[in-house]
VOGU-3710 file (C-alpha; in Angstrom, 3 decimals, decimal comma):
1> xxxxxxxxxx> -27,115/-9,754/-10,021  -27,344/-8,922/-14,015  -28,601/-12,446/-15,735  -27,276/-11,736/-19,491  -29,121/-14,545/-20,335  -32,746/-12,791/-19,942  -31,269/-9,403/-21,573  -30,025/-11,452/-24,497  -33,120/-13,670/-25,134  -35,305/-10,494/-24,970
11> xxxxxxxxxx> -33,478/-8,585/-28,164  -35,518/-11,230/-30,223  -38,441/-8,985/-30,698  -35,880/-6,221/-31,575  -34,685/-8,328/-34,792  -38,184/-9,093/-35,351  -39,269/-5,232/-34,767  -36,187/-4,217/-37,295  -37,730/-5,732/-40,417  -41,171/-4,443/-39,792
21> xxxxxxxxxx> -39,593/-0,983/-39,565  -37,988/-1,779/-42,634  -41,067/-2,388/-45,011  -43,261/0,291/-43,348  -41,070/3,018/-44,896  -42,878/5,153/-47,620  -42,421/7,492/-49,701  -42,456/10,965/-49,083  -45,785/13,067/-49,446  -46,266/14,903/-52,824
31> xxxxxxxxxx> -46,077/18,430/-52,486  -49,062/20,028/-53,918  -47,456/22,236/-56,793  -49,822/24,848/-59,151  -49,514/26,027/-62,740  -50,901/29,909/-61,702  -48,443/32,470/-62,147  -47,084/34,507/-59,110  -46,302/37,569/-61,381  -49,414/39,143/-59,547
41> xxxxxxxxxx> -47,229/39,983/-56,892  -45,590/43,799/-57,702  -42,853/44,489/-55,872  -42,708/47,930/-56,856  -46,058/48,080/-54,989  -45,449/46,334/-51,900  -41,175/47,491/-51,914  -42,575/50,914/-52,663  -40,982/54,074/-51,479  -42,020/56,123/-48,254
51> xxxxxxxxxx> -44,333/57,755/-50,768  -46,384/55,330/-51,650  -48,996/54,408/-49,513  -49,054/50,513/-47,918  -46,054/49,975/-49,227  -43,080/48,442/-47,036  -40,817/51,547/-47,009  -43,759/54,018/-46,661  -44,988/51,627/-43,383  -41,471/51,554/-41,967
61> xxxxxxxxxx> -41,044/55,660/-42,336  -44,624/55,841/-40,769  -44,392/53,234/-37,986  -41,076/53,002/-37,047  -42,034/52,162/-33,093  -43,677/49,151/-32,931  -43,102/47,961/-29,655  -45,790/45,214/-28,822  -48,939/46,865/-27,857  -47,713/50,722/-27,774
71> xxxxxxxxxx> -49,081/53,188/-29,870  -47,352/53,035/-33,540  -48,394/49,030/-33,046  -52,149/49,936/-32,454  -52,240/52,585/-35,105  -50,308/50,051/-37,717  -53,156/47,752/-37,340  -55,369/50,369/-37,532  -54,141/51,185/-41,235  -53,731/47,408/-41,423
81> xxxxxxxxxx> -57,455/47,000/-40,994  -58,160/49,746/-43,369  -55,934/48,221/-46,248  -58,004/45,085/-45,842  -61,027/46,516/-45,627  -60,440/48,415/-48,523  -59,566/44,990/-50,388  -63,178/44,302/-49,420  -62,047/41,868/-46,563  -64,683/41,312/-44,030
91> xxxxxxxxxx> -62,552/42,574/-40,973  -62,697/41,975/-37,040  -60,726/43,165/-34,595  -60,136/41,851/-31,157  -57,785/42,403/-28,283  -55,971/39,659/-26,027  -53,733/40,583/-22,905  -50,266/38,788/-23,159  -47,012/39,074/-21,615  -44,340/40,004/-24,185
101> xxxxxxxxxx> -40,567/41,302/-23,927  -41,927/44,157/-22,528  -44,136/42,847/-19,849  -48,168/42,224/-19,772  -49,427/44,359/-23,010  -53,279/44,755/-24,093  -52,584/42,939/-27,883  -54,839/43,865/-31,028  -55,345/41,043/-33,852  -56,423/42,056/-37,217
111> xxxxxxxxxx> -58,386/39,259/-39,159  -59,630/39,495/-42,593  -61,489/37,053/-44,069  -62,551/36,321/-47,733  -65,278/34,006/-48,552  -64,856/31,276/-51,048  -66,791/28,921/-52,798  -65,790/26,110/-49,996  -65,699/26,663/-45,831  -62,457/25,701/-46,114
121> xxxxxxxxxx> -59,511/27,811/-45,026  -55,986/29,176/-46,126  -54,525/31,501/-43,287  -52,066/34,055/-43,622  -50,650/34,724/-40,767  -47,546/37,787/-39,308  -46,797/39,911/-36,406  -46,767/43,500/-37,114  -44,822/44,822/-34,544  -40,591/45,026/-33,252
131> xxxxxxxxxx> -38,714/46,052/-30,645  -35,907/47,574/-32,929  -36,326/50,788/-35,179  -37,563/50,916/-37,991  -37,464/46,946/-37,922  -37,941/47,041/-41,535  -37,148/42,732/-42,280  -39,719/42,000/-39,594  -42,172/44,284/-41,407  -41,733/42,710/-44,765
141> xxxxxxxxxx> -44,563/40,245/-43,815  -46,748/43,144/-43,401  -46,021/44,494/-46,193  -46,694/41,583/-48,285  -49,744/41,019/-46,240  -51,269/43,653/-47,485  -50,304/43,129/-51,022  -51,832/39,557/-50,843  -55,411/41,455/-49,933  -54,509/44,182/-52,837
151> xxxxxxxxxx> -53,994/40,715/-55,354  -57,258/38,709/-53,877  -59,457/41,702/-53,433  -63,287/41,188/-53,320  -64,899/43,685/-54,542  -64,340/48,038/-55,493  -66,747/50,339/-55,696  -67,804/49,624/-59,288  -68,713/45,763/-58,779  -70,710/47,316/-55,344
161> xxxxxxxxxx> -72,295/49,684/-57,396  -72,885/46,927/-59,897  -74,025/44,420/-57,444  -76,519/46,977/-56,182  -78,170/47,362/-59,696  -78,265/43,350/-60,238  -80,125/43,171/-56,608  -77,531/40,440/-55,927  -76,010/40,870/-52,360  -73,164/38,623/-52,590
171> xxxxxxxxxx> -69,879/40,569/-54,015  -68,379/39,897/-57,712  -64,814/38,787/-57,632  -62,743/40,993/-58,890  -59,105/40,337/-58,355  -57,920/37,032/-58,569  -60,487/33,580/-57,084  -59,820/31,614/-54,799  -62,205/28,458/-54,418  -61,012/28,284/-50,467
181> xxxxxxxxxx> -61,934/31,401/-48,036  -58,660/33,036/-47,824  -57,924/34,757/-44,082  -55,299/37,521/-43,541  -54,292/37,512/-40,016  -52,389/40,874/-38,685  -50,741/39,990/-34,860  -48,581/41,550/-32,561  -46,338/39,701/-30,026  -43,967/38,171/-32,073
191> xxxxxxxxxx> -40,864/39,710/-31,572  -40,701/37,655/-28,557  -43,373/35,523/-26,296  -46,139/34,857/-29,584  -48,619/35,916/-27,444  -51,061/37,374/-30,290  -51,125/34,522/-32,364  -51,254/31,904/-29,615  -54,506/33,588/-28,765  -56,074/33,837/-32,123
201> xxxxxxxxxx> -54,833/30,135/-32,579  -56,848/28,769/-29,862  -59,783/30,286/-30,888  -59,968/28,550/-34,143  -61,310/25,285/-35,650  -58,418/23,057/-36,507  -61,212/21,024/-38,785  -61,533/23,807/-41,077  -58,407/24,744/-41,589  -56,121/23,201/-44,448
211> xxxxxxxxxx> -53,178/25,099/-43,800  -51,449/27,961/-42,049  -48,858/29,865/-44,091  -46,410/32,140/-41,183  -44,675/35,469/-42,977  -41,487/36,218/-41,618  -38,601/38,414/-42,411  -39,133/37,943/-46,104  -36,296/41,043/-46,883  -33,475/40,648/-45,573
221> xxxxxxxxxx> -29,697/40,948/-47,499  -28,545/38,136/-46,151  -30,500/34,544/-45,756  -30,109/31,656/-43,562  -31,301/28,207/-44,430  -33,766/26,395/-44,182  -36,363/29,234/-45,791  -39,258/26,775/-44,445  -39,362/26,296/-40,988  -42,166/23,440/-39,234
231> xxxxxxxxxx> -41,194/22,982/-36,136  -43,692/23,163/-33,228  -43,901/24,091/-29,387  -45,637/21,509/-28,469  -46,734/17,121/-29,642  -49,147/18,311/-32,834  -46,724/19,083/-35,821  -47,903/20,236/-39,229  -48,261/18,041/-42,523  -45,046/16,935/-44,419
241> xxxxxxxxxx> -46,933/17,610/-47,679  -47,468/21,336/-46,362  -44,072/22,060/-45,496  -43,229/20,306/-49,063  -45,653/22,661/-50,789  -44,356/25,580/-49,618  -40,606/24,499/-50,257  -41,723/23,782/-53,819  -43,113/27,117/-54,356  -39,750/28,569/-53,103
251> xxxxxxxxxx> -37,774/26,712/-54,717  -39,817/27,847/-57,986  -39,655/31,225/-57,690  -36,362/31,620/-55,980  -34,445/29,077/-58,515  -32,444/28,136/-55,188  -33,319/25,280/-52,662  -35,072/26,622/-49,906  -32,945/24,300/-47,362  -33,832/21,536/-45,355
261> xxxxxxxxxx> -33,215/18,957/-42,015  -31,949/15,599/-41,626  -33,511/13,013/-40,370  -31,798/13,529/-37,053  -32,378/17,354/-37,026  -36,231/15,631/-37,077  -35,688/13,303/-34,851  -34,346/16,033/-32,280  -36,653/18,740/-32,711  -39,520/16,084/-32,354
271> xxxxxxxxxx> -37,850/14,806/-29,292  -37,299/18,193/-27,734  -40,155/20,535/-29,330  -38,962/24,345/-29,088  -38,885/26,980/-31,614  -38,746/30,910/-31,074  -41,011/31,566/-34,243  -44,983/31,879/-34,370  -45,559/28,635/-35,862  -44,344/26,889/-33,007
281> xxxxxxxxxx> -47,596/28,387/-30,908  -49,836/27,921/-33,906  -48,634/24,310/-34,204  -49,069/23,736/-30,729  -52,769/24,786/-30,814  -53,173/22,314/-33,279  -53,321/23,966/-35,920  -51,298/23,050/-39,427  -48,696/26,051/-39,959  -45,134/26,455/-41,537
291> xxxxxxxxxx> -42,981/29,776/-41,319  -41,582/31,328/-44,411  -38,860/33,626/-43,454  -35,689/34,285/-45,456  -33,239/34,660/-42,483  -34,105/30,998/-41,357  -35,832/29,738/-37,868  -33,490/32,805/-35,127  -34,973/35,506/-37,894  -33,190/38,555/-38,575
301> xxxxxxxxxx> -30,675/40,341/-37,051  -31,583/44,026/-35,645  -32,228/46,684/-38,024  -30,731/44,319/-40,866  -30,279/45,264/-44,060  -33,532/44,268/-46,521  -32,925/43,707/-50,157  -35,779/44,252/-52,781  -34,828/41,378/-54,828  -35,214/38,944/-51,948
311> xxxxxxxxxx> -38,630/40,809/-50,888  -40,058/40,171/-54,437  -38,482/36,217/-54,708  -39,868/35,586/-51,521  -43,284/37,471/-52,029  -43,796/35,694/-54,901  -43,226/32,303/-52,979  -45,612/33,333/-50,481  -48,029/33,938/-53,080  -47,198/30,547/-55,143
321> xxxxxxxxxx> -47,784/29,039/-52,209  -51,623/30,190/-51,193  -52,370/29,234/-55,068  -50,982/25,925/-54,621  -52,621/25,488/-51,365  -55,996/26,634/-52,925  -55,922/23,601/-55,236  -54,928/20,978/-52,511  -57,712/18,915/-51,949  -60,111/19,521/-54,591
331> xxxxxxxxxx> -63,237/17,296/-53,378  -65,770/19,750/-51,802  -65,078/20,306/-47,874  -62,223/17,979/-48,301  -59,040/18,631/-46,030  -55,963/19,053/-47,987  -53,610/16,775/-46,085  -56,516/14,758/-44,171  -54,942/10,846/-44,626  -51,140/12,021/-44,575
341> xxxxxxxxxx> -48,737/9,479/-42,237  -47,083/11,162/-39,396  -43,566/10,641/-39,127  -40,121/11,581/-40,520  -38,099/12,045/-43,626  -35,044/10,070/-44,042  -33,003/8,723/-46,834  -36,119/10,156/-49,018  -38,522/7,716/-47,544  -40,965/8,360/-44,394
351> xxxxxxxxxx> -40,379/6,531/-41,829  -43,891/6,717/-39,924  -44,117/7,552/-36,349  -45,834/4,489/-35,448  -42,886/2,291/-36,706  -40,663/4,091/-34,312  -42,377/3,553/-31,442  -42,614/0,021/-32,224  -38,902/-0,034/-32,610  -38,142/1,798/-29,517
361> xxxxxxxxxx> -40,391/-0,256/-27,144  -38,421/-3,290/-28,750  -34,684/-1,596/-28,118  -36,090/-0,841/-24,315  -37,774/-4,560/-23,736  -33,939/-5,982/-23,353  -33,020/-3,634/-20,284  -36,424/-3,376/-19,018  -36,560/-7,162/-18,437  -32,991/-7,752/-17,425
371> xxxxxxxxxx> -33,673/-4,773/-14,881  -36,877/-5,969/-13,267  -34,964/-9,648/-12,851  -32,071/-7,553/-11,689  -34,039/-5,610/-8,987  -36,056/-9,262/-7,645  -32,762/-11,036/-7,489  -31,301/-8,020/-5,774  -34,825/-9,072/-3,206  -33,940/-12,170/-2,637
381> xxxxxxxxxx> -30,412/-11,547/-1,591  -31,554/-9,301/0,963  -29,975/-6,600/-0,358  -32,292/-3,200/0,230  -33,096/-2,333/-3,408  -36,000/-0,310/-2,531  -34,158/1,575/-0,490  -32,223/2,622/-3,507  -35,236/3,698/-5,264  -36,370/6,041/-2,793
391> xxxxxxxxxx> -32,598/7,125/-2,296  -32,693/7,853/-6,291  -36,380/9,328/-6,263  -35,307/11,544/-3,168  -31,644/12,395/-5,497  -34,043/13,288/-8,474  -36,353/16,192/-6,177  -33,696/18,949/-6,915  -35,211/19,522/-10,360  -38,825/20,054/-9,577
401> xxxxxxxxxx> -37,498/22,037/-6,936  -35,662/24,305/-9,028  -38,855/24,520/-11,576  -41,533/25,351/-8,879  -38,947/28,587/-7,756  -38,588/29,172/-12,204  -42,404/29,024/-12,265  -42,879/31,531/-9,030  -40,326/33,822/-10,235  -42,263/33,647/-13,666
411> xxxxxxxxxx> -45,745/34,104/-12,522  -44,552/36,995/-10,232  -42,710/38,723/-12,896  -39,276/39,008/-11,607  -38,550/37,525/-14,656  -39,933/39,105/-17,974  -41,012/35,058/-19,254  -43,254/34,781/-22,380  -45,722/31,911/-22,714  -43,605/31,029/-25,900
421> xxxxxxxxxx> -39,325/30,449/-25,843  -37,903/33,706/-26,745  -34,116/34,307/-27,823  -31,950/35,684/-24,962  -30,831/38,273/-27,362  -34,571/39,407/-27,252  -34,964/39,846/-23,549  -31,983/42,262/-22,174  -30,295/41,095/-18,832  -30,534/43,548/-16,099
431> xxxxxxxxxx> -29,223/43,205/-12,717  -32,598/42,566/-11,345  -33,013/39,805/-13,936  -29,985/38,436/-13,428  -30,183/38,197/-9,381  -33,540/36,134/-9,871  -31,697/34,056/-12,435  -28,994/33,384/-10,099  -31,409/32,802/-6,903  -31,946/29,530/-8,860
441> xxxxxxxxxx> -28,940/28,303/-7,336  -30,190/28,585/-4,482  -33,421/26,490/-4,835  -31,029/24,065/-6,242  -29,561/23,659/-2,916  -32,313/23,586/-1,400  -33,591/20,643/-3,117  -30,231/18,917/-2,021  -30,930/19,606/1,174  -34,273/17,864/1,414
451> xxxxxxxxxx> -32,844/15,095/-0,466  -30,522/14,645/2,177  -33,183/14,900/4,984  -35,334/12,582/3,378  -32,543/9,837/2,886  -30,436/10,868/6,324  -31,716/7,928/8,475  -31,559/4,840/5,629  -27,885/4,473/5,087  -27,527/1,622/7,392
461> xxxxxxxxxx> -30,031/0,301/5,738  -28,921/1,198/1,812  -25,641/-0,605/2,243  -22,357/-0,077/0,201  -23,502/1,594/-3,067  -21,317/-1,207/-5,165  -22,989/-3,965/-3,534  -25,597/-4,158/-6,557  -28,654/-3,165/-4,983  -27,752/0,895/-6,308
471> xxxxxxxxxx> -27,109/-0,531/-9,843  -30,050/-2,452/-9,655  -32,473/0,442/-8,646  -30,924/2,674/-11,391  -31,969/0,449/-13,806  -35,556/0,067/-12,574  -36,074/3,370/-12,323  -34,008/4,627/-15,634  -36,142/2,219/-17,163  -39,437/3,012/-15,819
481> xxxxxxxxxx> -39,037/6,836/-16,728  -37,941/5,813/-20,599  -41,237/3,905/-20,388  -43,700/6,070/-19,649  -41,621/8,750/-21,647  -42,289/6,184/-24,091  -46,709/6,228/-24,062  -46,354/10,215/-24,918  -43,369/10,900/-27,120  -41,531/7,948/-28,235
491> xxxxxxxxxx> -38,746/10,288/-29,974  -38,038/11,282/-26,823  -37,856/7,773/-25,183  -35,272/6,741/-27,653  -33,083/9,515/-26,318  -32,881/7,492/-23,227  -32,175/3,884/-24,641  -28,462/4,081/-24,445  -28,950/4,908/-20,841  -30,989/2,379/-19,727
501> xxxxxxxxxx> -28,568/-0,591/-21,407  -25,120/1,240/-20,254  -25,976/2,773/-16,986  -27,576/-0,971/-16,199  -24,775/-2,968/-17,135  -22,586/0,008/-15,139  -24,570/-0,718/-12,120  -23,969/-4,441/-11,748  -21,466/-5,925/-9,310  -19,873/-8,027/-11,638
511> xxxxxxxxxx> -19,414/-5,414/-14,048  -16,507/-4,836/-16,463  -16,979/-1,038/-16,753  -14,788/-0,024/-13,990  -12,546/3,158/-13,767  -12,194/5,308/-16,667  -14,613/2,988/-18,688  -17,366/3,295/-15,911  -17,051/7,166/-15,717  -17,019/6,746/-20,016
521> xxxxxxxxxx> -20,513/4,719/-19,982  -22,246/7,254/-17,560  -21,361/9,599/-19,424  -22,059/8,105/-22,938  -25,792/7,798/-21,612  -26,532/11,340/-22,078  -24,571/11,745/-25,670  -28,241/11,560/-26,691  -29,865/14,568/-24,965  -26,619/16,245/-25,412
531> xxxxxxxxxx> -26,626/16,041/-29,121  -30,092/17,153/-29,169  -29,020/20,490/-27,286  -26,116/20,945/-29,969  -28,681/20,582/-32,578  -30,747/23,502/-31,059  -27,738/25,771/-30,696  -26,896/25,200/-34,316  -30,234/25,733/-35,868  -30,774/29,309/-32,969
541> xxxxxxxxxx> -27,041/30,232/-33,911  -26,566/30,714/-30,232  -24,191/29,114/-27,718  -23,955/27,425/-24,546  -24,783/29,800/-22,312  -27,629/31,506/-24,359  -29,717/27,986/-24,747  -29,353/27,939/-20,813  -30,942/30,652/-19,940  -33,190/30,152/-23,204
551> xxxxxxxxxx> -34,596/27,437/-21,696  -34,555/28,625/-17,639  -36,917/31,271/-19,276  -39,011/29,087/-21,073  -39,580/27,039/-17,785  -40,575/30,184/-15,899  -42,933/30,764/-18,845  -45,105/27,649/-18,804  -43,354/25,833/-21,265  -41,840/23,115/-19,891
561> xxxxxxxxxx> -44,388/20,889/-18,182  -44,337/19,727/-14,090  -43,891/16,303/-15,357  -41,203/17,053/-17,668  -39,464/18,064/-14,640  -40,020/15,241/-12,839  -39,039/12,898/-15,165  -35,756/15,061/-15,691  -35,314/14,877/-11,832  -35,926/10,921/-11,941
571> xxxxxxxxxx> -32,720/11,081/-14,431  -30,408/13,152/-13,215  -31,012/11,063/-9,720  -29,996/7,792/-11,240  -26,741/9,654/-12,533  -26,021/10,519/-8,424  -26,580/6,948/-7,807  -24,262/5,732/-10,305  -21,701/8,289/-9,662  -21,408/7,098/-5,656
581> xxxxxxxxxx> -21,364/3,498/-7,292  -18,156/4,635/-9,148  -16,530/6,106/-6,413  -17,489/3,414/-3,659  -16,036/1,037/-6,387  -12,925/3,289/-6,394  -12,831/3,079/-2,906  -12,700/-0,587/-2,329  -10,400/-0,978/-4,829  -7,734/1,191/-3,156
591> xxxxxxxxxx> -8,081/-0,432/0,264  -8,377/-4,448/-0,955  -5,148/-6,027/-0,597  -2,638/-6,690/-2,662  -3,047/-10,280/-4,865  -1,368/-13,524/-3,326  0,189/-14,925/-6,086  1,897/-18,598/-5,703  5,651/-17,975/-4,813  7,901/-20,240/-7,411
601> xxxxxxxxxx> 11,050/-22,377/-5,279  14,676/-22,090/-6,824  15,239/-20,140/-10,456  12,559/-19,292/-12,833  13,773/-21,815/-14,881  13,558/-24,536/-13,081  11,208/-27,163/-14,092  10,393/-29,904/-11,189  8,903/-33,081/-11,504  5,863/-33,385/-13,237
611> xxxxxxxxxx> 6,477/-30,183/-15,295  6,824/-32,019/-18,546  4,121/-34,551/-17,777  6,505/-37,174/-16,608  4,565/-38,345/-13,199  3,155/-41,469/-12,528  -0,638/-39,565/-12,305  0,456/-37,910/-15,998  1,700/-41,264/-17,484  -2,055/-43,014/-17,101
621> x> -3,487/-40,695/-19,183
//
């Protein structure tokens, strides 16, 4: 049924596509570096001791439950909003209802705001609260929260009292200027779920903001690279010269490489957006942000050890990094990283987003074509292709299925699911939990079972699976999902490329791939998504079984979309197809008989007439 000759012809554009991609590279943003000194930052101030006010160890003594939206979290932001407003910060306060690892929790955000000579906008941005005691590493970006206000204070009471005498209402700088308006952002939520800084994120202007800068564990004894982490939950991702800027100033005031990704770590967490951090949320509202956080993207352990080295090396970046940011874009109301090139770093070069989908459409135009000739001449041999379809739609339902019972069991609350991914390790496993987890199974089934009802009276119809009409459905349909996958994520389509060459060629009656091989090219279709999953483990530090339930949490959440599901389904229903292709092909070839071979008369050495061309019939040639 497979015509090579249309799937060969149509890799022209490909070759064609491949030297575009290769000129369009570029190189990579600058990263926006600044000649200020960071020495402003005192760590003997913000380290402290549990004697001096604000100070890191004085907050952790004070505060050391912090559960999201108890008590010690609403009286931290109290003194939160005090420290600010002490720094002469113009402070608001608002409160947000989100579900965290603790359930649905009323949520206070702290926002102070410094005006500068341009509308533009710098945010600093941390949570404030933990679930662990004292939770000293995931306080460190409080503390050095406040000691950012302390450096780029307004005003004190002699330049008010100064002011007042000068009849001039607008404050006198007195710590160090800023030409952007600086905002301090105090949330709670983040120890799993984001919910406070999701909220405040949607509520802002994307157009006026140049760049959110995410405090993490800055404290911690022992680090885990990379120090800057981009990623996002969602399509929108944040500037390469942001998350360049900020691994400059580390890199400065560290005198160690903050860590990086390769171009495939990119490519994956592009493909498959999910991160457990706050800039993931703020990303996904659209908003430019990077995390800083010494224990990498997972964070710190509980209760782990904080150094005051590492606090002052990684205040200081924090601080570099709001200078540099300051000076970005110096043309008034100019955005900082306003004509930047989306795409990815590889092989220092950028290869720009819009080059990859080119090249992807190209790599998908062979199987496309050679599958829609497949699936006609499949037609016009009467064989019931569309049957297939349906039988491979029908295959496919058991996924939505199982996401609908996720999503009730999520929205009910038998299963404590954030808006935002959250590390299993966050979110302890009771037996409840664990029941509703397991119920999944169940709706699993059930999806199986409608399958089968939908599909019971057409197998008559469908025919034997090998007969090419399966193959050629698979490869319609595997084809058709990697398209429209294609119009909203391209890295994501690429992930199914292999498939839809391998699993089309697999599908075809007169097919090589047969036994071992066959079983080898389904599954070398999915090394892909596979290697995409490793990725995640590797940069979470978790296994197998963790990303699992990770990610049957972050469906019951929200954060995997209906039609993420369905296109999921669509996949794993061509991979049922193929599989009863393999084993019908097994089948047949275990009850065909044995091969007639010609039986030779007298010894196997023999050689009759004619044998050495000496005929009549041999000697006119």
């Amino acid at each position: 049924m497979l015509d090579v000759r249309v799937y060969r012809a149509a890799f022209i554009p490909a070759l064609l596509a491949i030297f575009v991609v290769a000129f369009s590279l570029q190189g990579r943003p600058t990263p926006v570096r600044t000649r200020a000194v960071a020495d402003a930052f005192d760590p003997s101030r913000a380290y402290g001791s549990e004697r001096l006010t604000g100070s890191l160890l004085q907050l952790g003594s004070a505060f050391p439950e912090r559960d999201p939206g108890s008590a010690g979290d609403d009286a931290l932001a109290d003194r939160v909003a005090a420290s600010l407003r002490g720094s002469g910060f113009d402070v608001d306060r608002s409160t947000t209802s989100g579900r965290t690892v603790d359930g649905e929790r009323n949520l206070e955000t702290v926002v102070g705001v410094r005006p500068g000579l341009s509308d533009r906008r710098i945010v600093v941005l941390t949570h404030r609260d933990a679930t662990d005691s004292p939770g000293l590493a995931e306080l460190s970006g409080t503390a050095a929260l406040l000691e950012l206000g302390r450096i780029f204070r307004t005003r004190d009471a002699g330049a008010e009292a100064e002011a007042e005498q000068r009849s001039d209402t607008r404050p006198r700088l007195v710590g160090r200027d800023l030409r952007k308006t600086l905002v301090l952002v105090s949330t709670s939520g983040g120890s799993g779920g984001d919910a406070g800084a999701r909220a405040w994120a949607r509520a802002q202007d994307p157009a006026l903001i140049d760049g959110v800068l995410v405090l993490g564990d800055l404290a911690s004894r022992e680090w885990h690279k990379p120090w800057v982490v981009p990623w996002s939950n969602g399509r929108d991702n944040p500037p390469i010269a942001l998350k360049r800027t900020v691994e400059a100033a580390a890199r400065q005031e560290t005198g160690t490489d903050p860590g990086g990704s390769r171009a495939s770590a990119q490519w994956s967490r592009r493909a498959l957006p999910l991160t457990v951090s706050e800039q993931g949320e703020v990303n996904r509202a659209g908003l430019p942000a990077v995390l800083l956080q010494i224990s990498g993207e997972r964070g710190p352990a509980p209760n782990a050890p904080i150094s005051r080295e590492q606090f002052a090396r990684m205040g200081r970046s924090a601080l570099r990094s709001v200078l540099a940011l300051d000076e970005a874009g110096r043309g008034a109301g100019r955005a900082a990283f306003a004509n930047e090139t989306d795409g990815i770093v590889t092989a220092r070069n950028l290869l720009p987003t819009w080059s990859v989908r080119l090249i992807v459409l190209c790599l998908l135009l062979p199987a496309l074509l050679a599958a829609l000739d497949a699936y006609f001449r499949a037609r016009r041999h009467h064989l019931s292709a569309g049957v297939w379809v349906a039988w491979v739609l029908a295959a496919g339902l058991l996924v939505p299925v199982a996401w609908a019972w996720l999503r009730i069991l999520g929205i009910t609350g038998a299963l404590p699911a954030p808006r935002g991914p959250v590390l299993p390790a966050d979110l302890p496993l009771t037996a409840a939990q664990a029941a509703a987890l397991a119920s999944t199974a169940l709706a699993i089934a059930l999806g199986v079972m409608i399958a089968r009802l939908l599909n019971l009276g057409g197998r008559k119809a469908r025919g034997n699976p090998a007969a090419g009409a399966a193959g050629a459905a698979v490869g319609v349909v595997i084809c058709a999902v990697a398209l429209v996958v294609w119009v909203l994520n391209p890295y994501a389509a690429a992930l199914l490329v292999p498939a839809a060459h391998l699993w089309l060629f697999l599908g075809a009656p007169q097919t090589r791939l047969r036994g071992i091989w066959g079983w080898l090219a389904l599954g070398a279709g999915l090394v892909l998504p596979l290697g995409v999953l490793v990725a995640e483990m590797d940069a979470l530090r978790i296994g197998p079984f963790s990303l699992a339930r990770l990610w049957l949490l972050a469906t019951a959440g929200g954060h995997v979309s209906a039609w993420s599901s369905l296109a999921v389904g669509a996949v794993a229903g061509c991979v049922a197809a193929l599989v009863r292709v393999l084993l019908a092909r097994r089948h047949l070839a275990a009850v065909a008989p044995p091969d007639e071979r010609p039986k030779t008369r007298g010894p196997a050495s023999y050689a009759g007439p004619g044998s050495l061309g000496g005929t009549e019939s041999a000697l006119r040639r």
